[in-house]
C-alpha positions in Angstrom: 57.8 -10.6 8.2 54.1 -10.4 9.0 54.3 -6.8 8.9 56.2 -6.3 5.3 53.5 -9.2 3.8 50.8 -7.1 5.1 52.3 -4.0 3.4 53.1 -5.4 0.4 49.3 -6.7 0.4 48.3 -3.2 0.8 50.4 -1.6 -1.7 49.1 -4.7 -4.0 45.1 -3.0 -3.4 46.2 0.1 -3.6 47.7 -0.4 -6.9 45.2 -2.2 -8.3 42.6 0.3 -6.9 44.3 3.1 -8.9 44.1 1.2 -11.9 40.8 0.3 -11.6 40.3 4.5 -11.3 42.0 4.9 -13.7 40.2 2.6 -16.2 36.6 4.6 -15.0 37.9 7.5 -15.5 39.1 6.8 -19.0 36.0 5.0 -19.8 33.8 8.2 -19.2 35.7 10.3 -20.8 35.4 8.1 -23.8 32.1 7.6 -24.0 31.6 11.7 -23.5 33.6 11.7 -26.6 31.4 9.1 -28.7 28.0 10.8 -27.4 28.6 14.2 -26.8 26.1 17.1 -25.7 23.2 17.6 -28.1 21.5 20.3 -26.9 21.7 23.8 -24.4 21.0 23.7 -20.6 18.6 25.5 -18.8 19.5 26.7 -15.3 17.0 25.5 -12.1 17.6 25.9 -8.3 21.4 25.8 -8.9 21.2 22.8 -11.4 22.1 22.6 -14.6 19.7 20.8 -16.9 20.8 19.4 -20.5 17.8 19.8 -23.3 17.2 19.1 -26.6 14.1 21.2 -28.2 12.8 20.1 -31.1 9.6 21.4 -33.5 7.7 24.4 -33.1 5.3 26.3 -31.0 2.9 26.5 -34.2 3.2 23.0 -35.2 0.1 22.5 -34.2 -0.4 19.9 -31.3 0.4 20.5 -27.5 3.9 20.7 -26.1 5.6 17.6 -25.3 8.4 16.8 -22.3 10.1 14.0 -22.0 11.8 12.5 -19.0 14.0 9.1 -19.3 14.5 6.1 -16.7 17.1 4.2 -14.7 20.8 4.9 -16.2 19.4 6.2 -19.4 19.6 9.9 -20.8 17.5 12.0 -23.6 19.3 9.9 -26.6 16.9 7.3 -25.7 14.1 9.1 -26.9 15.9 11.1 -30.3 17.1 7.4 -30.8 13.7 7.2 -32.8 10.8 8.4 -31.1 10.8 12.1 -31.4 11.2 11.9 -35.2 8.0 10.4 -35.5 6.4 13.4 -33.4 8.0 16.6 -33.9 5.8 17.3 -36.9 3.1 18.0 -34.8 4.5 18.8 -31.2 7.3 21.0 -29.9 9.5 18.4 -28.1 11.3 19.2 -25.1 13.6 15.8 -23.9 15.5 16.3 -20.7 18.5 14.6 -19.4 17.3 14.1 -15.7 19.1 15.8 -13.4 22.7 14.1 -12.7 22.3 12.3 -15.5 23.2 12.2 -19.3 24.7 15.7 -18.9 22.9 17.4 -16.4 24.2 18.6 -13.3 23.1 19.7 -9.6 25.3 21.8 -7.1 28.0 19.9 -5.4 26.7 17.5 -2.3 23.1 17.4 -4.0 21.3 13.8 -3.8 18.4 14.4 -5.8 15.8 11.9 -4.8 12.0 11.4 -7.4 10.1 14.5 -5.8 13.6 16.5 -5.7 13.9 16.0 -9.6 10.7 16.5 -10.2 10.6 19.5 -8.6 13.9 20.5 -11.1 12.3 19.2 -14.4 8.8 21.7 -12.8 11.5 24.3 -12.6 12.8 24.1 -16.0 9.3 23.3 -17.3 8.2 26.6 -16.0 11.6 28.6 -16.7 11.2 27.1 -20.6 8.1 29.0 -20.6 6.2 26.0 -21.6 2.4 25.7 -21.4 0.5 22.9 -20.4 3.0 20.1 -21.8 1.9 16.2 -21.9 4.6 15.4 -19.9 6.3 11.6 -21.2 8.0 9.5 -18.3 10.0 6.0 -18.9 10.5 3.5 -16.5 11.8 5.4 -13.6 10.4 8.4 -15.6 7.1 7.2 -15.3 7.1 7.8 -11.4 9.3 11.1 -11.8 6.1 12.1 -13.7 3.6 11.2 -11.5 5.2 12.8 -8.6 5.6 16.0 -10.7 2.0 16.0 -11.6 0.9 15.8 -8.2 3.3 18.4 -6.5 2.7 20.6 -9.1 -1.3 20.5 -9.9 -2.1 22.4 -13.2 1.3 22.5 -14.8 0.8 19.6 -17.2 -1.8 18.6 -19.0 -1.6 14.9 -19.1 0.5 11.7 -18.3 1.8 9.6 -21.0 3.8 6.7 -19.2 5.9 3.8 -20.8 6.9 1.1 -18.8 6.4 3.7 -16.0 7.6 2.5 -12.5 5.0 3.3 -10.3 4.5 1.0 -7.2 7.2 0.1 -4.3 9.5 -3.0 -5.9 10.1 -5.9 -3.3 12.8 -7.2 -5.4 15.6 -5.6 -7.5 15.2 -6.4 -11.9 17.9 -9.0 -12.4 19.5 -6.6 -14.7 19.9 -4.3 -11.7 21.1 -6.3 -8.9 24.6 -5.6 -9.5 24.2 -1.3 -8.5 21.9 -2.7 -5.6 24.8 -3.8 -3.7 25.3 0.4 -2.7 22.2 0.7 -1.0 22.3 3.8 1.4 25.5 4.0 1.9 27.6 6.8 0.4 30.9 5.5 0.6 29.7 1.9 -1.1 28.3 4.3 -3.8 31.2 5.8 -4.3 33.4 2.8 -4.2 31.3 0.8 -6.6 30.5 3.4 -9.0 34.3 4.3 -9.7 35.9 0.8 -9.4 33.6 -2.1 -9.6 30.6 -1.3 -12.2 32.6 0.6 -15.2 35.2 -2.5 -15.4 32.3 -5.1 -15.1 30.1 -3.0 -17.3 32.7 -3.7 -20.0 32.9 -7.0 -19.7 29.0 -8.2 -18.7 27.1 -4.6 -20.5 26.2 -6.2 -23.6 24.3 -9.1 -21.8 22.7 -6.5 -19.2 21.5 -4.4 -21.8 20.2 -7.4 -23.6 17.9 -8.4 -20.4 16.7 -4.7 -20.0 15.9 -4.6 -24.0 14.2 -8.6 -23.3 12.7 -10.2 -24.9 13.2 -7.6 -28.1 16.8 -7.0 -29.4 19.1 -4.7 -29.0 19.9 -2.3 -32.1 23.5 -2.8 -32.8 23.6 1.4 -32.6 21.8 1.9 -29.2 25.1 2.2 -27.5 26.2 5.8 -29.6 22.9 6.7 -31.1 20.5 5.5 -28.2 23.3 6.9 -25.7 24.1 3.8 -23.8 27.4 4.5 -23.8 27.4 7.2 -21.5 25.4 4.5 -18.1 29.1 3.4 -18.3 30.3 6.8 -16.8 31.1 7.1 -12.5 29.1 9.9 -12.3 26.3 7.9 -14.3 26.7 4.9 -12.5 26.5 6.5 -8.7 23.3 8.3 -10.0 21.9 4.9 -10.7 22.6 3.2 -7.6 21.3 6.2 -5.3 17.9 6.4 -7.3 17.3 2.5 -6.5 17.2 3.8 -3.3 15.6 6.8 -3.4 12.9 5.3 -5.5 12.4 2.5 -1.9 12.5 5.5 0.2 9.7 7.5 -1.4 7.1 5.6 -4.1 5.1 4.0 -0.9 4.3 7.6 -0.3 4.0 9.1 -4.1 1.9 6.1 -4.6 -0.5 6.7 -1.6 -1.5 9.6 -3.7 -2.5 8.7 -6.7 -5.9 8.6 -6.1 -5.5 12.9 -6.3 -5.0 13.3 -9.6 -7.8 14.5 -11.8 -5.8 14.9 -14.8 -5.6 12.3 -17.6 -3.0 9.3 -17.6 -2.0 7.0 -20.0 -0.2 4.2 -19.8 1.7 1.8 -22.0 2.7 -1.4 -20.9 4.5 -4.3 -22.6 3.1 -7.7 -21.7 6.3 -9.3 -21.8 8.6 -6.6 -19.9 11.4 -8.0 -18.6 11.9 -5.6 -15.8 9.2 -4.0 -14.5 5.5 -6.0 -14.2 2.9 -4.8 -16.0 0.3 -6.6 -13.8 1.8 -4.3 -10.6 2.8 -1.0 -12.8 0.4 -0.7 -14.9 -2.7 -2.4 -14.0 -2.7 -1.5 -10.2 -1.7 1.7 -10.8 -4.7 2.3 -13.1 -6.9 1.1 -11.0 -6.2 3.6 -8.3 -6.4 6.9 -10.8 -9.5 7.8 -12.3 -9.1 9.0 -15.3 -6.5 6.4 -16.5 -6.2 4.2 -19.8 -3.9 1.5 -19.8 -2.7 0.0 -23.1 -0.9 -3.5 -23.0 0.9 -4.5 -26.0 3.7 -7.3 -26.8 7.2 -6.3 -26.4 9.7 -5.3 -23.7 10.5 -2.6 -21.7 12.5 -0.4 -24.1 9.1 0.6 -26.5 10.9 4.4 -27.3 13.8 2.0 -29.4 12.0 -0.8 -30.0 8.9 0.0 -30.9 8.5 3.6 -31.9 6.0 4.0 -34.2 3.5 2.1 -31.6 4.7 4.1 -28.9 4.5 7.5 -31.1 0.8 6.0 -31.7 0.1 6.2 -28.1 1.6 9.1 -27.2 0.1 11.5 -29.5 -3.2 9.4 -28.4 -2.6 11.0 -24.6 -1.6 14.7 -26.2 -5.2 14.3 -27.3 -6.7 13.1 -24.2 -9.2 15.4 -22.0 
């Protein structure tokens, strides 16, 4: 009796297990369909790197790259940020490797300096001269390892709610993919049963704490892309750069104090995810030729406030 109670138990996971799959897997593949590919994909080091270029060589100022944080992709910046620059800049915006719609060879983990090193490839590969190079959130340190590793390929730092120092605790919003930690299989486990089913049923009120205290435009989800943080592959990317980003800023930031280029840095006081006190202000301090602008508003400045963020960053395109 034990025996049959225990396999009917089983069978009962099992089954529900599948379905949960099953719901993940549909739920990527519909959000694939409302935000498709925008751009073409540059090849780098066996990845495959999803790009939108927008503007002009002759346009006038420098190049601009952009590079996206946690769970987002390059839809965060089209959203309304690049409208309000390409006039003047050719605009590169990268989906970071494994994310959005960029992909890396089978097995590959890329940690910060690994995709950095990718988005220096395709930076180089693009034929690109001296770009300001743009980093959010986890962007921002993405960008700062780039422009250390890779001395002379960029011309300047413009970082928005950049992360930049070691985090002793997890953002609220965040705690949820925490639960992986190292461990592959938990990864896997929660990225393709657990988060996609509770991301449709708690991801309006987690994007409303990352957007905090600012609201969320009702069109973020299809024109912003946040659709696609819902997908497993999306999801697992997320959870192992947590990690990755614990494993290697106590090191990127050690070195801060090498760069000689300029960085600026744009910080809202009421950020709901990131502190501007330990991101921005310490992290100033220990560059020397960094500005640091504070204004009100959240962490999401590229869809919140874009005309103040295009202010500031073609500020740093100017900066020398």
């Amino acid at each position: 009796m034990a025996r049959n109670k225990a396999t009917v138990i089983g069978a009962g996971v099992a089954l529900a297990g599948a379905g949960l799959a099953a719901f993940s897997h549909w739920a990527g593949r519909r959000a694939e369909r409302q935000v498709p590919a925008d751009g073409r994909f540059v090849e780098v080091d066996g990845a495959r790197l999803h790009y939108v270029d927008i503007g002009a060589n002759d346009v006038g100022g420098p190049p601009i790259v952009l590079v996206h944080g946690l769970g987002g992709q390059l839809r965060n910046f089209t959203y309304a940020l690049t409208e309000r620059l390409s006039a003047h800049h050719r605009l590169i915006v990268i989906d970071r490797p494994r994310s959005g719609y960029s992909t890396v060879l089978a097995g590959v983990e890329p940690g910060l300096k690994a995709q950095a090193d990718l988005i220096a490839g395709a930076i180089r590969e693009l034929g690109i001269e001296k770009p300001l190079l743009v980093g959010h959130s986890l962007g921002g340190a993405i960008s700062l390892s780039l422009a250390l590793d890779h001395p002379g390929l960029v011309s300047g730092l413009a970082l928005i709610a950049p992360l930049t120092q070691p985090q002793t605790e997890v953002p609220a919003a965040f705690k949820g993919l925490a639960a992986g930690g190292a461990s592959k299989v938990a990864r896997t486990l929660i990225a393709n049963l657990v988060a996609v089913p509770m991301g449709a049923l708690t991801g309006t009120r987690t994007t409303a704490a990352v957007f905090a205290p600012e609201p969320v435009p009702d069109d973020f989800g299809i024109r912003g892309g946040g659709v696609l943080a819902l997908r497993p592959g999306n999801v697992y990317a997320a959870i192992f750069e947590m990690q990755a980003a614990a494993d290697e800023l106590t090191g990127i930031a050690a070195r801060y104090g090498e760069l000689t280029l300029p960085v600026s840095i744009l910080y809202g006081r009421e950020d709901n995810i990131l502190d501007f006190h330990t991101n921005g202000e310490t992290t100033a301090a220990q560059i020397a030729r960094a500005r640091l602008e504070l204004t009100a508003g959240g962490h999401m400045l590229p869809v919140t406030q874009p005309d103040l963020t295009a202010r500031f960053v073609a500020k740093a395109a100017t900066a020398r």
